[in-house]
N, C-alpha and C positions, 0 to 999 in steps of 0.2 A: 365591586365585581358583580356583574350578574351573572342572574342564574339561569341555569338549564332551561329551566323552562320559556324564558324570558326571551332567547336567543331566537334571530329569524332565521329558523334552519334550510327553509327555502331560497333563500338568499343565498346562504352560504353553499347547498348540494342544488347547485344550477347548470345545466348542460354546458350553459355559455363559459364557462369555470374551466371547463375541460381543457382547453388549448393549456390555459396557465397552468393547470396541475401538471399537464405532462411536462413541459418546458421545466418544470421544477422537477417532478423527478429527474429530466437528463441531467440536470447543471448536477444536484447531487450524487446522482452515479456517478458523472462523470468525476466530478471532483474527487469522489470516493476511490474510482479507479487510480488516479493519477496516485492523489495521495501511499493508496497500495502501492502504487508501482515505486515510487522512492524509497518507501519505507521498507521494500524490500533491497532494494541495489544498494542500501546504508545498509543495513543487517548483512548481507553477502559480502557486502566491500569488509565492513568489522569483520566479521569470521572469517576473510581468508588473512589482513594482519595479525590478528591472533595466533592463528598457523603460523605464519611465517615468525611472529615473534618467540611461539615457543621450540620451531624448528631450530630457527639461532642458538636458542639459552642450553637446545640439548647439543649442541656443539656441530649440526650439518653443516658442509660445507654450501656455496652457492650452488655448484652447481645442481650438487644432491639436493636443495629446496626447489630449484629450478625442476627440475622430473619430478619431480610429488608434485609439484603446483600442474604440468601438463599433465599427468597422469589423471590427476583429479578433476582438470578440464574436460578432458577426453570422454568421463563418467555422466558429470553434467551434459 
């Protein structure tokens, strides 16, 4: 390993650098965005089966799950 001191830090913090660091934060935002955005519509999609499975178990009829489900659309 080297060390700190040993590092050509001029090399590494050089203007010409610049284009490639930003490209690298886009790709990681980006990827960070996408990733959020699934991992939320899996977490939403889970929590509306959950409802609907404990809608079932307390004995609602469909269509009665059916208007909870738009109802709570409608809030969203």
């Amino acid at each position: 390993m080297i060390p700190l001191a040993e590092v050509n830090w001029e090399a590494i913090i050089n203007p010409n650098n610049t284009p490639i660091a930003a490209l690298a934060m886009v790709v990681i935002v980006g990827t960070a965005a996408v990733i959020g955005g699934i991992w939320y519509a899996v977490r939403k999609h889970d929590a509306e089966v959950r409802l609907k499975r404990d809608l079932v178990a307390k004995g609602y009829t469909a269509d009665d799950i059916e208007r909870i489900l738009q109802a709570k659309q409608s809030k969203d």
